[in-house]
TISE-490667 format. One record per residue (C-alpha): chain; x, y, z. Coordinates in steps of 0.1 Angstrom, whole numbers, plus 5000, padded with zeros to 4 digits. Layout:
N
> unit, xx, yy, zz
> A, X, Y, Z $
...
***
This chain:
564
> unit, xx, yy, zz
> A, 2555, 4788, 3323 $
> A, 2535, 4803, 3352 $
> A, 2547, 4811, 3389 $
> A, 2530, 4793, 3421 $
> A, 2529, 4810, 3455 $
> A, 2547, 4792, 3483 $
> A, 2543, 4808, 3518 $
> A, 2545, 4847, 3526 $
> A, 2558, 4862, 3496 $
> A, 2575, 4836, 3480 $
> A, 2569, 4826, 3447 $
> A, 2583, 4789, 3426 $
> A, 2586, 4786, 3391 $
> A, 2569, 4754, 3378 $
> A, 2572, 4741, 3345 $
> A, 2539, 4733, 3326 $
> A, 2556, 4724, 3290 $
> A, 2557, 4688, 3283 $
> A, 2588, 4680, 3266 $
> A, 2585, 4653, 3233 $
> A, 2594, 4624, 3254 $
> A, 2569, 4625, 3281 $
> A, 2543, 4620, 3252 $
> A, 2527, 4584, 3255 $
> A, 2505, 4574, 3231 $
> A, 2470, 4558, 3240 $
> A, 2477, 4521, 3224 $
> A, 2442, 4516, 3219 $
> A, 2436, 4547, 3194 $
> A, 2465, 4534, 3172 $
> A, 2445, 4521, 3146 $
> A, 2427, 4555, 3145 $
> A, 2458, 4576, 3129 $
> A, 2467, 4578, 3094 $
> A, 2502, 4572, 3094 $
> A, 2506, 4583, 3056 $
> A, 2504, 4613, 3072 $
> A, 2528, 4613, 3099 $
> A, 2500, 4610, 3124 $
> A, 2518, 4595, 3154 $
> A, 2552, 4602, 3152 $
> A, 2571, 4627, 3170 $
> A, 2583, 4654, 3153 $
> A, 2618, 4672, 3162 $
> A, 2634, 4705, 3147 $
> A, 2660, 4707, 3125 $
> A, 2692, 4712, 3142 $
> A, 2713, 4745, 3140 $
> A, 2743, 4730, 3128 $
> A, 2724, 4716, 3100 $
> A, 2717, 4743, 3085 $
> A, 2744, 4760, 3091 $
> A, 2765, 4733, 3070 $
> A, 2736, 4737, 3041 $
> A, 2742, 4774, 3043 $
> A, 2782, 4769, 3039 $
> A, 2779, 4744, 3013 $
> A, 2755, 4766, 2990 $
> A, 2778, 4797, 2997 $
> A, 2808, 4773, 2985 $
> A, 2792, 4765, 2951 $
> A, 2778, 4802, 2945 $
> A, 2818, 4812, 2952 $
> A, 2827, 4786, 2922 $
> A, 2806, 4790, 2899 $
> A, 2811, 4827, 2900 $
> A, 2846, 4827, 2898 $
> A, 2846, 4799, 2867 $
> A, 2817, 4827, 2853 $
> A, 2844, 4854, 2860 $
> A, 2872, 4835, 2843 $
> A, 2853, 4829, 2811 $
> A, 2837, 4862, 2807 $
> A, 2859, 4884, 2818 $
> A, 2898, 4866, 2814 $
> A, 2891, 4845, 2785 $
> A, 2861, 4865, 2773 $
> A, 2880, 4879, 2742 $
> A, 2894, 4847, 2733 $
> A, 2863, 4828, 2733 $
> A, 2847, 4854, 2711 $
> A, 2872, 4854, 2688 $
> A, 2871, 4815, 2689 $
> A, 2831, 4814, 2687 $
> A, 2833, 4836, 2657 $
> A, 2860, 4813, 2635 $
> A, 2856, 4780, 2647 $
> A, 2830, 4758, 2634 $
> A, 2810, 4726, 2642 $
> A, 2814, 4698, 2615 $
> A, 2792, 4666, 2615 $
> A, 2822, 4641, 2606 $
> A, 2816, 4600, 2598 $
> A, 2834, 4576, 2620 $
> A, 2838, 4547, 2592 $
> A, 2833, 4519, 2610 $
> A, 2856, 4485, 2601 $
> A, 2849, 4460, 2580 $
> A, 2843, 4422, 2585 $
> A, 2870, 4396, 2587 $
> A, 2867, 4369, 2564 $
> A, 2883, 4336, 2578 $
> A, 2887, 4299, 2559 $
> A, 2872, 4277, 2579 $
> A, 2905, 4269, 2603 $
> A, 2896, 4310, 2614 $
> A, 2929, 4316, 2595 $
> A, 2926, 4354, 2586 $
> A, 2922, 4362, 2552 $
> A, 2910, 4394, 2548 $
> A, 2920, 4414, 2578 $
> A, 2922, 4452, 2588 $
> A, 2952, 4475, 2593 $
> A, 2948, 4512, 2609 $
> A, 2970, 4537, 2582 $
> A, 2979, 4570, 2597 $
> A, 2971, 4588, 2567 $
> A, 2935, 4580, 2564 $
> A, 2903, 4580, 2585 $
> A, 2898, 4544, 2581 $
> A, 2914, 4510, 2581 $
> A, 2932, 4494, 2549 $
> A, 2920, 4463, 2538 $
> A, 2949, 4437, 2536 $
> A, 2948, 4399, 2518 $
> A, 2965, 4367, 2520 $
> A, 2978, 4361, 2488 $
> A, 2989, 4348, 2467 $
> A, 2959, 4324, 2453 $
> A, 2931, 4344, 2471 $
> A, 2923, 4370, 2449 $
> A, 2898, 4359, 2427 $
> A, 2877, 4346, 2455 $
> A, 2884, 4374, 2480 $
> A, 2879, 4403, 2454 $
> A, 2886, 4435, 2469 $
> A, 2868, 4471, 2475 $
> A, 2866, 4504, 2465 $
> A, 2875, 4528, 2496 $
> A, 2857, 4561, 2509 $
> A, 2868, 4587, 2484 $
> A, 2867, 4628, 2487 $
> A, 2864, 4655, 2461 $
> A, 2887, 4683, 2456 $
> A, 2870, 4704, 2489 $
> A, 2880, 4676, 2506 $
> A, 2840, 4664, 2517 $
> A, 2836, 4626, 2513 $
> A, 2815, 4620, 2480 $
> A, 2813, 4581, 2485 $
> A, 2811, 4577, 2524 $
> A, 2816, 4538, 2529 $
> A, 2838, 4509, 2516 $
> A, 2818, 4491, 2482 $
> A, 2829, 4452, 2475 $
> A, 2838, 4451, 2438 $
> A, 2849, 4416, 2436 $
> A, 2846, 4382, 2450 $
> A, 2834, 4375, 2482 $
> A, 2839, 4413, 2492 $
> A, 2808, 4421, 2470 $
> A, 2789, 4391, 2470 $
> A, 2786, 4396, 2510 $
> A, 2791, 4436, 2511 $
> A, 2758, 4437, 2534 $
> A, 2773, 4416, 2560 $
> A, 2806, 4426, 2562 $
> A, 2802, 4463, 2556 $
> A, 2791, 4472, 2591 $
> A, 2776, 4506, 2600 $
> A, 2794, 4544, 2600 $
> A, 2791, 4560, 2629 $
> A, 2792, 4603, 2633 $
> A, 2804, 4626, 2657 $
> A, 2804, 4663, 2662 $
> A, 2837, 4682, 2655 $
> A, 2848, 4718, 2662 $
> A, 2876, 4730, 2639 $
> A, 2894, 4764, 2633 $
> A, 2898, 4781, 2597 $
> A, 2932, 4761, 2598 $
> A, 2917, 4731, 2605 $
> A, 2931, 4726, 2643 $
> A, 2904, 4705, 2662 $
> A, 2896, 4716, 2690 $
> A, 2871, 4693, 2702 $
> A, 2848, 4663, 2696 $
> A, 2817, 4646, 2706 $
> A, 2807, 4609, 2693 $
> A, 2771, 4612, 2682 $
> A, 2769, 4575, 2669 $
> A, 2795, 4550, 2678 $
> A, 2802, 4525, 2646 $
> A, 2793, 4493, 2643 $
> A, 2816, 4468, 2634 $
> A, 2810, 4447, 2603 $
> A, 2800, 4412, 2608 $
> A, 2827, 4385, 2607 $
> A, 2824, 4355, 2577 $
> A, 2836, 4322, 2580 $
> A, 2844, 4307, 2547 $
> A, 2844, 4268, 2534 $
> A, 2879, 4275, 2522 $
> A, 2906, 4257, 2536 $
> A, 2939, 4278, 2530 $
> A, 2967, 4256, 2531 $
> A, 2954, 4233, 2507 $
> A, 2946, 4263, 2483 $
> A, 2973, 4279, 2487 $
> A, 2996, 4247, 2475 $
> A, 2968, 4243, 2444 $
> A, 2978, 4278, 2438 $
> A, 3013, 4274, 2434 $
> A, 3012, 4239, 2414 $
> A, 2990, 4259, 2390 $
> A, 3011, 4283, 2388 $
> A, 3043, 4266, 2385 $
> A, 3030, 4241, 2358 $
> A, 3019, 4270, 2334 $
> A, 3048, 4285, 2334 $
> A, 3069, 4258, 2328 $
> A, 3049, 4240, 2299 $
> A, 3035, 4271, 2288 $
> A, 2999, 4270, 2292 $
> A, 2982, 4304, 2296 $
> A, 2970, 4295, 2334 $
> A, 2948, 4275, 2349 $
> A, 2918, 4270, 2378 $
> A, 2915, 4245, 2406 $
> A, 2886, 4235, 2428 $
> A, 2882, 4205, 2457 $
> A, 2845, 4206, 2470 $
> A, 2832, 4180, 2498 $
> A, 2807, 4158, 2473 $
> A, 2779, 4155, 2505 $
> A, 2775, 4192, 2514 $
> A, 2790, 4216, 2486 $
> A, 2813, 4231, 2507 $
> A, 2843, 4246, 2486 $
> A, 2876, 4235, 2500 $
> A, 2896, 4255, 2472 $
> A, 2890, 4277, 2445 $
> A, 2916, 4296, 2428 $
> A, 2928, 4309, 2397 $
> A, 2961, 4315, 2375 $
> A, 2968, 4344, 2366 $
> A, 2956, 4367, 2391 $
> A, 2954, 4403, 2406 $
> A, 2965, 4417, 2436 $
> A, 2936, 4425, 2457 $
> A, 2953, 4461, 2474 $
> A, 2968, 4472, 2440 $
> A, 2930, 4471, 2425 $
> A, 2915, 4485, 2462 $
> A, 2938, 4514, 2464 $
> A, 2942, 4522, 2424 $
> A, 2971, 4543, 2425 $
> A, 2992, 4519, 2406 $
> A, 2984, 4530, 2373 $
> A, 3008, 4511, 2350 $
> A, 3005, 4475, 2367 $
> A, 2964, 4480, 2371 $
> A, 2968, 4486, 2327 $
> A, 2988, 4452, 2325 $
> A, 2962, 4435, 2340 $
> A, 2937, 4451, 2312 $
> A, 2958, 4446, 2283 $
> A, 2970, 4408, 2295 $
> A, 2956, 4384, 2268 $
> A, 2958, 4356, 2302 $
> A, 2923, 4379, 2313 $
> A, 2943, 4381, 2349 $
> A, 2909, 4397, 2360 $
> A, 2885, 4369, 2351 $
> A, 2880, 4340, 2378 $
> A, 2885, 4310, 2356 $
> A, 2865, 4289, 2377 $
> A, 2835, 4311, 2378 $
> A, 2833, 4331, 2345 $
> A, 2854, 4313, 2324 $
> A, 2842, 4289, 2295 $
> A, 2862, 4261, 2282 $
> A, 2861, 4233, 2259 $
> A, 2855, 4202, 2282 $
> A, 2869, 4173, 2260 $
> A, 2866, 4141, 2273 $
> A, 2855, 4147, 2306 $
> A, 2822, 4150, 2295 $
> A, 2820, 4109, 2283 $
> A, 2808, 4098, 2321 $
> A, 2778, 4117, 2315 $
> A, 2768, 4104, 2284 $
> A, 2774, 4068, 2293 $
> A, 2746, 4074, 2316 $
> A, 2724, 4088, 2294 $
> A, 2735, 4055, 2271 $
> A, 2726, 4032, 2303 $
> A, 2695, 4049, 2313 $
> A, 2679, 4051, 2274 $
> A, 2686, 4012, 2270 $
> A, 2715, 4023, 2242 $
> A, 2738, 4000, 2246 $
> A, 2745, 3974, 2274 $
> A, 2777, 3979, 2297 $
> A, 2792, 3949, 2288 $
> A, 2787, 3953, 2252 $
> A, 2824, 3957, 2234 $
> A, 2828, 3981, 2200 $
> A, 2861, 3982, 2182 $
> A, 2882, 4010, 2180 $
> A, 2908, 4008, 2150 $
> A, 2916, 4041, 2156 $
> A, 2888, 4058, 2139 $
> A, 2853, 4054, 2122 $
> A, 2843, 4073, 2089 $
> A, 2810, 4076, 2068 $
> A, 2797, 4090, 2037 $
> A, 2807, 4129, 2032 $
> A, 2777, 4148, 2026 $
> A, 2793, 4170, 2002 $
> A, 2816, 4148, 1983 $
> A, 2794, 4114, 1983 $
> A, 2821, 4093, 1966 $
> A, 2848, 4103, 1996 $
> A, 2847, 4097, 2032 $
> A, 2843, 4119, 2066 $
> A, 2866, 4101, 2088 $
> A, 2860, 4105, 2127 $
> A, 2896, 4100, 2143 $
> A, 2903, 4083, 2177 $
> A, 2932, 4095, 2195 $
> A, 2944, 4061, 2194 $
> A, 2934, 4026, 2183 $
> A, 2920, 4010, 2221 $
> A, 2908, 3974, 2199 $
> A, 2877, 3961, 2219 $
> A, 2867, 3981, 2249 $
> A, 2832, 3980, 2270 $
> A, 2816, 4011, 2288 $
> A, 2841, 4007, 2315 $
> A, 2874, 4001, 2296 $
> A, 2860, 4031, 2272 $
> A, 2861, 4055, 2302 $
> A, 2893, 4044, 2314 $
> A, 2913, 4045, 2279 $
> A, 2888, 4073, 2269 $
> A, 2880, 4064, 2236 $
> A, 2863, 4085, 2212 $
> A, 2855, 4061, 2190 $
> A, 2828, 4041, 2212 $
> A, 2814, 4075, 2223 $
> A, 2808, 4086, 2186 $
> A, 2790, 4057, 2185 $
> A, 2771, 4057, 2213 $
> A, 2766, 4092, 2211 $
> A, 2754, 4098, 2172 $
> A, 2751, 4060, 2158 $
> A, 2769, 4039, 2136 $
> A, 2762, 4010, 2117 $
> A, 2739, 3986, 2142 $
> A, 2749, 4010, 2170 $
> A, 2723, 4030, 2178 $
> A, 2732, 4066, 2191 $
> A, 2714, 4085, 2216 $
> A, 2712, 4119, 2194 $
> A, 2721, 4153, 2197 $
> A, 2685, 4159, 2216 $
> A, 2692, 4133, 2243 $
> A, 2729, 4143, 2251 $
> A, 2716, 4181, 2255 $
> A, 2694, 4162, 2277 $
> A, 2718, 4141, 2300 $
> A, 2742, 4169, 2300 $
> A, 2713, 4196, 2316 $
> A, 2705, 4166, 2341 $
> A, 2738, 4169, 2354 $
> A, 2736, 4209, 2354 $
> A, 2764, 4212, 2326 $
> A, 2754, 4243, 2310 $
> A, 2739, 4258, 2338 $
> A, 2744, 4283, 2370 $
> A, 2752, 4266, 2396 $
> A, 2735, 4294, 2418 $
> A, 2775, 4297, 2440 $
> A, 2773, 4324, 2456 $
> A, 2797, 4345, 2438 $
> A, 2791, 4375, 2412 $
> A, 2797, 4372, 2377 $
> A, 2789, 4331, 2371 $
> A, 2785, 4321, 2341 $
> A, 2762, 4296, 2320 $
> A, 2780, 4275, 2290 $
> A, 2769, 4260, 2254 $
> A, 2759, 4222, 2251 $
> A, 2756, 4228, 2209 $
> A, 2725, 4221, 2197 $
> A, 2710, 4222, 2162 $
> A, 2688, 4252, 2168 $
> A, 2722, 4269, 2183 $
> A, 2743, 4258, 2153 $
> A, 2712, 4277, 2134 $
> A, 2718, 4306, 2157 $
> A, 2754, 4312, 2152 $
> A, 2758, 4298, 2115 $
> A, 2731, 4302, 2097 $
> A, 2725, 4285, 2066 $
> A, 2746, 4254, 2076 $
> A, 2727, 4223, 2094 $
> A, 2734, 4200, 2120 $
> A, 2750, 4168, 2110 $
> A, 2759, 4136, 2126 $
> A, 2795, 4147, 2120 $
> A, 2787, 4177, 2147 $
> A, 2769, 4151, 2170 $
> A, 2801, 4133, 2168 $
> A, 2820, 4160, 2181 $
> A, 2794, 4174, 2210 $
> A, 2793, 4134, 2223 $
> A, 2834, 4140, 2230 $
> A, 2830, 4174, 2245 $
> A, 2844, 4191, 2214 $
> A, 2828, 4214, 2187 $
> A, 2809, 4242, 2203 $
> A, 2808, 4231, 2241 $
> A, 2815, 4253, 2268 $
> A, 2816, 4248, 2307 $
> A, 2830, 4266, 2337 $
> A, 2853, 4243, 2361 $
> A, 2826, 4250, 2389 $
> A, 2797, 4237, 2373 $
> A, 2815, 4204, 2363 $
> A, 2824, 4200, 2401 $
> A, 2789, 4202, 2407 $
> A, 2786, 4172, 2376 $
> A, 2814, 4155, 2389 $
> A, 2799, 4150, 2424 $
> A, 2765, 4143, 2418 $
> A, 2787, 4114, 2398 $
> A, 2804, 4105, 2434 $
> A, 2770, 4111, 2453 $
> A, 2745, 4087, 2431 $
> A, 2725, 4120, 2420 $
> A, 2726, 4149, 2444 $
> A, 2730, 4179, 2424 $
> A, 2740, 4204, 2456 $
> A, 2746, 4237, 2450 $
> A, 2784, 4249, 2456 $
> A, 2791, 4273, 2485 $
> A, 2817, 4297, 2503 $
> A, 2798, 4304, 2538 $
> A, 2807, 4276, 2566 $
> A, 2777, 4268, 2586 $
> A, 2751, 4272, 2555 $
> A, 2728, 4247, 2548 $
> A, 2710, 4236, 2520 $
> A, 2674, 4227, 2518 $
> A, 2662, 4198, 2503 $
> A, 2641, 4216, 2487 $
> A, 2668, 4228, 2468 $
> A, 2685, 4200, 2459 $
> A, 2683, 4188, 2425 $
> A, 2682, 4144, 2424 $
> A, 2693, 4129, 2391 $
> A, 2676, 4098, 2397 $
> A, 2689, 4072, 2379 $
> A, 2695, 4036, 2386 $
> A, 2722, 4031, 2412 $
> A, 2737, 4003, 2391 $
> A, 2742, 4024, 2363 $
> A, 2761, 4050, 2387 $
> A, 2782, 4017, 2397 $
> A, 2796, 4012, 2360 $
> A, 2803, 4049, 2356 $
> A, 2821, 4047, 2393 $
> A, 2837, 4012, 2379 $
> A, 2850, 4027, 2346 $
> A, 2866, 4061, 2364 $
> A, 2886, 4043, 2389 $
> A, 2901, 4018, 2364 $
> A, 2907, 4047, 2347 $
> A, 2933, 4054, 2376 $
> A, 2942, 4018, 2375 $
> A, 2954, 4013, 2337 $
> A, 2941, 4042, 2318 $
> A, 2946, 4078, 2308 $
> A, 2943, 4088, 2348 $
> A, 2974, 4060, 2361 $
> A, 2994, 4091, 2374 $
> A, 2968, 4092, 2401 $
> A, 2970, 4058, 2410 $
> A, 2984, 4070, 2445 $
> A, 2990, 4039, 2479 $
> A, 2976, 4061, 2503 $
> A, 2941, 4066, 2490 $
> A, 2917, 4053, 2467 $
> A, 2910, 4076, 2436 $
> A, 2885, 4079, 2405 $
> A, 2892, 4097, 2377 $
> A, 2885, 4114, 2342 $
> A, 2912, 4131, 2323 $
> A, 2904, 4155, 2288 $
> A, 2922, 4169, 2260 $
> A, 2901, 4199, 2250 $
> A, 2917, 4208, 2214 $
> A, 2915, 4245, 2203 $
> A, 2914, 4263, 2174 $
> A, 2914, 4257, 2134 $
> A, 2954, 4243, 2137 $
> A, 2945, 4226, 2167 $
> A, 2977, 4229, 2180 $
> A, 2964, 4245, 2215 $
> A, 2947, 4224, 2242 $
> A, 2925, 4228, 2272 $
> A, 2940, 4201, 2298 $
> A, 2915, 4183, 2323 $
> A, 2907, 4162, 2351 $
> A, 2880, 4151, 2371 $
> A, 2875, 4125, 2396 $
> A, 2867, 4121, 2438 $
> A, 2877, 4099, 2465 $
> A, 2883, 4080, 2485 $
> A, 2866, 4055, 2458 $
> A, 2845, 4035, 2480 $
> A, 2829, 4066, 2500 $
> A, 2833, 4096, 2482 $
> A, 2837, 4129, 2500 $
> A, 2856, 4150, 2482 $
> A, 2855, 4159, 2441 $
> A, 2883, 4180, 2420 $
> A, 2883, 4196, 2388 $
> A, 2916, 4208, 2377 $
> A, 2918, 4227, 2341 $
> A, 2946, 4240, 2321 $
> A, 2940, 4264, 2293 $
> A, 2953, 4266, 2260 $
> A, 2990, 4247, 2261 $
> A, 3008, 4232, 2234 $
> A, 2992, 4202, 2223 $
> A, 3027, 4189, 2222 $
> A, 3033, 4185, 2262 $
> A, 3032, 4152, 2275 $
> A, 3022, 4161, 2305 $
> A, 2985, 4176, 2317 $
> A, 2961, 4187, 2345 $
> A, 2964, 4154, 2367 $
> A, 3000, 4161, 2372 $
> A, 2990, 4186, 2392 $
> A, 2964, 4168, 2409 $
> A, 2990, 4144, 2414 $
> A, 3013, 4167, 2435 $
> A, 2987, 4179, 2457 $
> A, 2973, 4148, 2471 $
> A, 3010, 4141, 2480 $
> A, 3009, 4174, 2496 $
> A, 2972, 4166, 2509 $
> A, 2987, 4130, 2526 $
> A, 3014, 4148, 2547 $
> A, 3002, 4178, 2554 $
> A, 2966, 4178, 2554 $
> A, 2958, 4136, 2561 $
> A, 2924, 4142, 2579 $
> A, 2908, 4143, 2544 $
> A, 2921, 4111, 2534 $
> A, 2903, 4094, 2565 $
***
């Protein structure tokens, strides 16, 4: 500002400050600033009222804070020292849930339940008729202090420890401030769980269920110690059904609190805790003849037309009494029977002969029906994926050597082993496995739980026989439904093959193990079924396909789509 003289002592003030607007900028030296740093741009102060709200704003929170500051250290001071000196911070596990195992309708049957008294969920099964193939767990557990010793659920059984890594899922922690009485008085998650991965089982519930209870129902009524049943789809190995009489409850074992009833299960001669159908080894009996009349076929034995007598039994020189005779019994005299009319009547003397000789008949011997019977994986893991499976015995001379010594294989004992009798042992599951590859024309295919898996095949095993010869075997079993020992199965809605057996036990013999094998429909097989009963009077008149014979009734009203 300066002041300009206007006439005789008279001054004007003029105003020489430009004010930010009447700036122009030269257009032509635009290019010449650097704008990154503001060159060019008008520049204004900031405004009083501006800071005059910062200013109020920061007093505000400097006013709070201070008075929180105030109430912590000087009201509650004492308090929160006293708190800070007997509370502590614990690291605690959040046990995260297990999986949910499904059939493969997504029918729960393993599920979780939240109990108030614990700090995780309670495992809970459909039952009955699942426990053998569910299994059940061994929960978190503490020690006297009260500290967790075991820190996560552990599968002890069935499909609870055979998938334990799937559906275990993973603990979580948080942070936990407690007083000396134990009061919490706050918590932090650390690590969230994770939940344990869902499974989707083969299984079809209804249909085991209903096996379940025939089983069930029949051994206690004709007086058979239990029983096992198992329906698997002959293409892809998926199990429809396994179960097994008796069995466990799956939360009695999980919790173990019920002393006394956990005790019966140990001391009951039945084995409640043994899954028949996977660790169990019975005597197969006659079931075991389909296989051999393809080993027959396939080694030129004995042509399927070819007809041998059956009076009711065959008998040849005793090797320790030469004048007397070792008589070989039939269960009945069949007269003249072919390969198929022997499968379907079941007689024991044609397989004694095709099996060990007689006369002209040549037999295939004791090395060739090991043979046959390891083609069809009798004898064998099936590699199911379940714990505990076990093998069998298809006796042999070096195992007759084994277990008594000093005594040596004779055709009597070749006799016996060609009739599924002697020393033979076999689980249910692995003549499933047998009894497809029957319905398939040779695809040994390994059994499974898991819906969705696949098998390589790399992994299948091919019995690779002649087609025709499968034909006779196929021929024989299903007029084994017609007329023979299988009739009770000879059902309107649906087209079935079968094998029945009569297992006898024991020095008295008086004990047998009841079978029956077969698949349909007959013309396309998809489905197989072994049913065995163990140990029942060899008195009843009545066997395994009765049972078989109730659920396909069941099966065609409830459950039709696996007749189609």
């Amino acid at each position: 500002m300066r002041r300009k003289k206007i006439g005789k002592n008279k001054t004007k003030n003029i105003n020489l400050f430009v004010e930010p607007d009447e700036i122009f900028l030269d257009s032509k030296n635009l290019q010449n600033f650097d704008r990154q740093q503001f060159e060019g741009r008008i520049e204004k102060p900031i405004s009083k009222r501006t800071i005059l709200f910062l200013g109020f704003f920061f007093i505000l929170c400097g006013v709070a804070y201070s008075a929180r500051l105030g109430y912590l250290q000087i009201l509650k001071g004492e308090a929160y020292l006293k708190r800070s000196q007997n509370n502590t911070l614990e690291k605690q596990i959040i046990f995260a849930d297990r999986g949910i195992i499904y059939d493969r309708n997504k029918k729960e049957l393993v599920w979780n339940i939240k109990d108030g008294n614990s700090d995780f969920s309670t495992r809970m099964y459909l039952s009955p008729g699942f426990s053998h193939l569910l299994g059940y767990v061994s929960y978190p557990m503490k020690d006297k202090a009260g500290n967790y010793w075991q820190n996560e659920f552990i599968g002890k059984d069935g499909l609870e420890k055979q998938y334990n890594s799937t559906i275990k899922g993973e603990n979580g922690s948080k942070i936990v401030e407690i007083d000396a009485e134990k009061k919490v008085h706050s918590e932090n998650i650390v690590n969230a769980p994770k939940h344990g991965q869902e499974l989707i089982t083969t299984i079809d519930s209804r249909i085991q269920s209903k096996m379940f209870d025939l089983i069930k129902s029949f051994s206690e009524n004709y007086s058979f110690n239990g029983g096992a049943g198992i329906l698997i789809n002959t293409q892809n190995g998926e199990i429809i059904t396994s179960t097994s009489f008796p069995e466990y409850d799956s939360g009695i074992l999980s919790l173990g609190k019920e002393s006394e009833i956990i005790k019966g299960y140990l001391n009951d001669k039945r084995k409640v805790l043994l899954d028949k159908n996977i660790s169990g080894l019975y005597t197969p009996g006659s079931i075991v003849k389909p296989f051999f009349a393809m080993g027959a076929l396939n080694e030129k034995i004995i042509d399927p037309s070819k007809k041998i007598l059956s009076t009711g039994s065959i008998s040849i020189p005793n090797p320790y009494f030469p004048n007397q005779k070792s008589i070989f019994k039939d269960w009945k005299a069949h007269g003249w029977v072919d390969m198929r009319q022997a499968i379907a009547v079941s007689s024991d003397v044609y397989f004694y002969e095709i099996g060990g000789g007689f006369e002209e008949q040549k037999g295939l011997g004791i090395a060739n029906i090991e043979k046959y019977a390891q083609i069809f994986g009798i004898g064998e893991k099936t590699k199911v994926d379940l714990p505990d499976e076990k093998e069998g015995v298809i006796p042999s001379p070096e195992w007759k050597a084994k277990n008594f010594k000093n005594d040596p294989w004779r055709i009597g004992d070749t006799y016996h082993t060609a009739i599924g009798q002697y020393g033979f042992q076999v689980t249910p599951l692995q003549m499933s496995r047998a009894i497809s590859a029957i319905a398939n024309y040779g695809k040994l295919i390994t059994p499974h739980f898991v819906l969705g898996d696949t098998v390589k095949e790399s992994e299948i095993s091919v019995v690779d026989l002649n087609k025709e010869y499968f034909d006779v075997i196929h021929e024989g079993m299903r007029d084994g439904v017609l007329y023979g020992t299988s009739s009770i199965l000879n059902v309107p809605y649906i087209q079935v093959a079968s094998k029945t057996g009569t297992a006898q036990l024991g020095v008295a013999k008086n004990k047998v193990n009841s079978w029956v094998v077969g698949f349909f429909p007959y013309k396309n097989p998809q489905y197989a079924f072994v049913v065995m009963m163990e140990a029942g009077p060899s008195s009843n008149s009545v066997g395994a396909s009765f049972i078989m014979k109730g659920l396909l009734d069941w099966m065609y009203e409830n459950t039709p789509e696996y007749f189609k």
